[in-house]
N, C-alpha and C positions, 0 to 999 in steps of 0.2 A: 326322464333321464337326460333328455337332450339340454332340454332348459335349465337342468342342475351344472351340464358340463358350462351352458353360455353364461350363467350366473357366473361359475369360480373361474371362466376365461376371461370377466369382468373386473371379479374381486383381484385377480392375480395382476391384470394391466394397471389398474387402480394403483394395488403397491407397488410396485415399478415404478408407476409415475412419482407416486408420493415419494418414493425412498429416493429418485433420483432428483426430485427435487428440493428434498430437504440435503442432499452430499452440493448440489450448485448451488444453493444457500449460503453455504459455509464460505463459497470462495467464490460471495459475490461483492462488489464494492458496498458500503454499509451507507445507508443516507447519514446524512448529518445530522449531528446531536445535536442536542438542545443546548449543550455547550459550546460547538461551534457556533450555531447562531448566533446569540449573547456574545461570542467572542468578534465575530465579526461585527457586531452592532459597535464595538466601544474600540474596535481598532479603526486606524488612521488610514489605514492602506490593506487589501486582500487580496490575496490569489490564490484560486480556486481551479481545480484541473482534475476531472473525473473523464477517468480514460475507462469503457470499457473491451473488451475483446476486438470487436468489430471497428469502433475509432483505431484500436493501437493497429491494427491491419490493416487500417486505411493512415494512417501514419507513416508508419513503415516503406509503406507502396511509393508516400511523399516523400520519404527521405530516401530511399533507395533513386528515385528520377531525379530531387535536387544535387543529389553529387555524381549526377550523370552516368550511374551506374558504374560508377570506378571501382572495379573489382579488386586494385590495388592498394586501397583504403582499408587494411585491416581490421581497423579501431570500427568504423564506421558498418561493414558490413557485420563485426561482430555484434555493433548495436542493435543492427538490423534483426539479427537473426534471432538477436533475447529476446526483444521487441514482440515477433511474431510468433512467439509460442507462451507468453505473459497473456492473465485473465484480467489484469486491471491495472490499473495506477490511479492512485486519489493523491491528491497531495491539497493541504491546506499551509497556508500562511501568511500569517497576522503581525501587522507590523501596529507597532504603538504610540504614542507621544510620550508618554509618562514610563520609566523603567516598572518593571513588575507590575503591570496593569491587570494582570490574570495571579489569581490566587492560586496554593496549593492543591484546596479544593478541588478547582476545575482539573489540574493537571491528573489530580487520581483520577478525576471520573472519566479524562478521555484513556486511562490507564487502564481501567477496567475491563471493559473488554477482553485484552487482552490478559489478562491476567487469569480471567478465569474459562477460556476456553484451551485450544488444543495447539497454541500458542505458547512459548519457552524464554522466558528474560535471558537475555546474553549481556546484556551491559544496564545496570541501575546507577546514576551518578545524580547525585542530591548535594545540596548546597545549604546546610543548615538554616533555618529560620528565614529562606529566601525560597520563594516559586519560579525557581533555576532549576536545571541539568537535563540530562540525558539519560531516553533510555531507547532498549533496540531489542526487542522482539522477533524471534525467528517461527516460520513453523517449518516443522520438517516432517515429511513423508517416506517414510522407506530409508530413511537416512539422506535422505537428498533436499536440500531446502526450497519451498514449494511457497514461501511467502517472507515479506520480509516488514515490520512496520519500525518506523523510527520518529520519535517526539524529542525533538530539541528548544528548549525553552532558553533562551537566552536575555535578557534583563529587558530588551525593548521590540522581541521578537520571539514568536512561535511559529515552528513548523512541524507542519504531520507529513508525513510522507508513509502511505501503505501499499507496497507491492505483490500482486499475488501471481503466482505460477511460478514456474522452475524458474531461481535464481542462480548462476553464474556468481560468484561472489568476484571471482578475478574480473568478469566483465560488468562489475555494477560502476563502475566510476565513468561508464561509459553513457549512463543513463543522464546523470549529473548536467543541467545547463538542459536538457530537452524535459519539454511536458511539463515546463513550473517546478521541477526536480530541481532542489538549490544545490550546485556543485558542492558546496562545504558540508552540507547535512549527508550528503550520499559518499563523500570521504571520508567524512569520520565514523559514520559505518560502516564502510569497510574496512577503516585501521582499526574498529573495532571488533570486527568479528574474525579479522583473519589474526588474532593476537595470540 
């Protein structure tokens, strides 16, 4: 009897484990694709920036003492404070010599993902017969947005930029310019999503 209870206090910790590890799964920073590779190989210029939990709080800590803890710095403490309750930041971005050096192709396949998990298109913009535009992916939990991705292709530039944890949308322009986060790709996601 006793060793029937220690088996299913076994089996029970087991799924526990698994189930909580397959929910931190979902809203972990993703390694690089076989696409980004290949994309970084034929660009000119790259910036690469995988933030997770632990860096963005050891970040935070850095920016909260480079502005010498100025509590009067609204902008900045509100950065602060997104900052340290965010699960990650990955941002890629591929600069080129040639306009359109990445094909449509690649652009679905780093689409997919998000397409087909628990992730929501907010803005699809396509560029006829060109491997241009924008798109911006939300996820949302409880009605509350819990991650944010955005791929901007632009004729002699791509960037990925994926946010996970509770987004602020009023304080995402604030991310912009820190962590490889290009100010213009994290404003037009935001004139995007608050439209």
């Amino acid at each position: 009897m006793k060793r029937n209870q220690v088996w299913a206090s076994v089996l029970a910790l087991g799924m526990v484990a698994v189930m909580g590890g397959a929910a931190r799964a979902q809203d972990q920073l993703p390694a690089p694709s076989p696409i980004e590779k290949d994309l970084a190989s034929r660009a000119s210029h790259v910036t690469e920036v995988t933030l997770d939990r632990t860096m963005l709080e050891f970040a935070a800590k850095f920016m909260d003492s480079k502005d010498g803890g100025d509590k009067g710095d609204k902008d900045a403490q509100a950065a602060i404070a997104m900052i340290q309750n965010l699960k990650g930041v990955y941002v890629r971005e591929y600069d080129f010599d040639k306009e359109h050096s990445y094909s449509t192709e690649e652009l679905e396949g780093l689409r997919k993902y998000f397409e087909s998990s628990d992730w929501s298109a907010m803005v699809r913009e396509r560029t006829k017969g060109i491997a241009q535009g924008t798109d911006v992916y939300v996820k949302l939990v409880n009605g509350q947005m819990q991650g944010l991705f955005v791929l901007d292709a632009e004729p002699k530039e791509l960037s990925l930029v994926l946010i996970l944890g509770p987004i602020d949308i009023h304080s995402l322009s604030k991310l912009g310019g820190n962590f490889g986060i290009p100010k213009d790709v994290v404003k037009k996601a935001q004139k995007e999503v608050t439209k």
